[in-house]
Kinemage of the C-alpha trace (Angstrom):
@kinemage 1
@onewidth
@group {chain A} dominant
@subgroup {mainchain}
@vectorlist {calphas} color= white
{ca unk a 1} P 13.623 -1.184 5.146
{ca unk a 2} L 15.646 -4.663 5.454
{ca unk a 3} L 13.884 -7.459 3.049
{ca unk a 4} L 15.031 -9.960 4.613
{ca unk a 5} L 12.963 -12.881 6.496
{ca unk a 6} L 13.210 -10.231 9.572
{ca unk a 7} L 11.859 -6.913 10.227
{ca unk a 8} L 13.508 -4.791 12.832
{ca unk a 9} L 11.723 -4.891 16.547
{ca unk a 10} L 9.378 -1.994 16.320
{ca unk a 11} L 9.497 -1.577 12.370
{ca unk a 12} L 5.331 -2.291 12.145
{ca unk a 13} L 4.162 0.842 14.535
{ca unk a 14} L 1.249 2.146 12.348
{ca unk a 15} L -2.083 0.831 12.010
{ca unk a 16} L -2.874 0.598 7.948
{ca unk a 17} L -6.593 0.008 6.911
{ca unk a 18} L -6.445 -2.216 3.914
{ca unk a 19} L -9.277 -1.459 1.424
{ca unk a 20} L -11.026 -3.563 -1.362
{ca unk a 21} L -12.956 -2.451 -4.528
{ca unk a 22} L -16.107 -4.245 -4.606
{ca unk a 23} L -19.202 -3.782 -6.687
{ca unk a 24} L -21.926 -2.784 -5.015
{ca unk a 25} L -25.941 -3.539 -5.288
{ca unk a 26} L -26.514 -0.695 -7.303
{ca unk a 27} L -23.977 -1.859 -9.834
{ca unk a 28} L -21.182 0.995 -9.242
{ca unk a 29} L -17.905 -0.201 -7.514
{ca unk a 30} L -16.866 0.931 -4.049
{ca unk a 31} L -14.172 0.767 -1.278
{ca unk a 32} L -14.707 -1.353 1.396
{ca unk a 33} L -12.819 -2.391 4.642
{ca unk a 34} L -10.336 -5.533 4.043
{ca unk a 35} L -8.331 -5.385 7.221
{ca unk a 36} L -6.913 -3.059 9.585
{ca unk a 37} L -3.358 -4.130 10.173
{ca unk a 38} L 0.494 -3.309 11.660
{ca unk a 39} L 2.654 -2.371 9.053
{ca unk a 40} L 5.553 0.065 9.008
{ca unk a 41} L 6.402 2.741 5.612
{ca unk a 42} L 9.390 4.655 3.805
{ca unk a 43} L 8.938 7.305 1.249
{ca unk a 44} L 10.612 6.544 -1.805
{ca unk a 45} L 12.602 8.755 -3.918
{ca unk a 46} L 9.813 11.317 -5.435
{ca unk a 47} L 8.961 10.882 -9.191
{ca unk a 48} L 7.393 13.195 -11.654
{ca unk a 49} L 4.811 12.411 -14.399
{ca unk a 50} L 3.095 14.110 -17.480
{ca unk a 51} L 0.076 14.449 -16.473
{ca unk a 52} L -2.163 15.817 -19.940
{ca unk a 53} L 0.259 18.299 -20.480
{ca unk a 54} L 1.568 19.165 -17.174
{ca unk a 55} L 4.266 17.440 -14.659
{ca unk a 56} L 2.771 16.090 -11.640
{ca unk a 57} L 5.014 15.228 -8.101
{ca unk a 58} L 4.092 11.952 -7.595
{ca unk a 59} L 5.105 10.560 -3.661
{ca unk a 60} L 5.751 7.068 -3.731
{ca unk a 61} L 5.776 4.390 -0.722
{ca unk a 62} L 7.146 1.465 0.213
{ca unk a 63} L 4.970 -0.226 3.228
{ca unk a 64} L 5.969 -3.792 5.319
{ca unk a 65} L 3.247 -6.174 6.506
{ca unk a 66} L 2.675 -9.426 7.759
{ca unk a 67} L 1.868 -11.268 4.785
{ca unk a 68} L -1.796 -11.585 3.967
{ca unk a 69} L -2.580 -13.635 0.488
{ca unk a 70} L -5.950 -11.271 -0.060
{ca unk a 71} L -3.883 -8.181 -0.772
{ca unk a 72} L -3.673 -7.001 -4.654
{ca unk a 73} L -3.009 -4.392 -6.844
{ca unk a 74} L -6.706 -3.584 -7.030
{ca unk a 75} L -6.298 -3.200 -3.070
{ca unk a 76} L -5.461 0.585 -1.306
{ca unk a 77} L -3.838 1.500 2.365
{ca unk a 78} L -5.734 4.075 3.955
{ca unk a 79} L -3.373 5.722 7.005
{ca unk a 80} L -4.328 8.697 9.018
{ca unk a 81} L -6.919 10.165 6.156
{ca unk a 82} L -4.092 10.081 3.543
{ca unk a 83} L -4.866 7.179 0.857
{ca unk a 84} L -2.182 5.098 -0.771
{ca unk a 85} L -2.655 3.149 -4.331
{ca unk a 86} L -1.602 -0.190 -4.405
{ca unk a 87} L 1.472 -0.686 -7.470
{ca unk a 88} L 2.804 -3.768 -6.712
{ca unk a 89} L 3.242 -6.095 -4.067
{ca unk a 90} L 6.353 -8.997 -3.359
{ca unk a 91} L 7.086 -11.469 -0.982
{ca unk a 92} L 10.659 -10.328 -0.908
{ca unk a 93} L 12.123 -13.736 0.527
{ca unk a 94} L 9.288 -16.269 -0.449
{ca unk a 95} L 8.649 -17.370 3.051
{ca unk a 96} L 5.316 -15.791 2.992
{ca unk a 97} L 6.657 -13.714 6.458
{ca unk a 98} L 5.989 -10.015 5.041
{ca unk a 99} L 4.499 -8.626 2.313
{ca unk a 100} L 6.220 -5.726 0.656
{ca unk a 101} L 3.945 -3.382 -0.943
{ca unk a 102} L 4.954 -0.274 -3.199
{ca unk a 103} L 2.134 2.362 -3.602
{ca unk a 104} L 1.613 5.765 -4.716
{ca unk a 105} L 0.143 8.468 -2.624
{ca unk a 106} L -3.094 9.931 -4.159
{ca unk a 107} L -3.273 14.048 -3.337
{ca unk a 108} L -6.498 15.488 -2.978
């Protein structure tokens, strides 16, 4: 994906629920519904982690949105089922345009 202050015609296909963690009545914390937006995503090259002992696959992914100032690291993507965990997020150019967002895919 280009970072530049252009992304290419097309590039932001998929519709991408953004999720917030929120603290509920009851005192436990929960997901709720931020936004549902157009973004596009690449996988990233596949990492591995020790994981109490064991080496776990870990899929990392790089998504492209319209910037939004309300999205965080305590934020998640949630496309087609499949739920993403926010790791960092950069406004590549500064021009507040797009917001890059790197995330980690959680398996079930």
């Amino acid at each position: 994906m280009n970072t530049s202050s252009t992304v290419p015609i097309g590039f932001l296909n998929r519709r991408l629920e953004i999720d917030t963690m929120t603290l509920a009545a009851n005192g436990e914390f929960t997901w709720v519904p931020l936004a549902t937006v157009w973004g596009g995503f690449a996988q990233l090259t596949p990492t591995e982690r020790d994981a109490d002992g064991r080496i776990v696959g870990i899929a990392r992914w790089r998504f492209t949105i319209r910037w939004r100032d309300d999205v965080t690291s305590s934020s998640r993507i949630v496309y087609n089922g499949r739920i993403f965990r926010l790791v960092a997020t950069a406004d590549p150019t500064g021009d507040q345009r797009y917001l890059v967002i790197e995330a980690e895919e959680e398996l079930r």
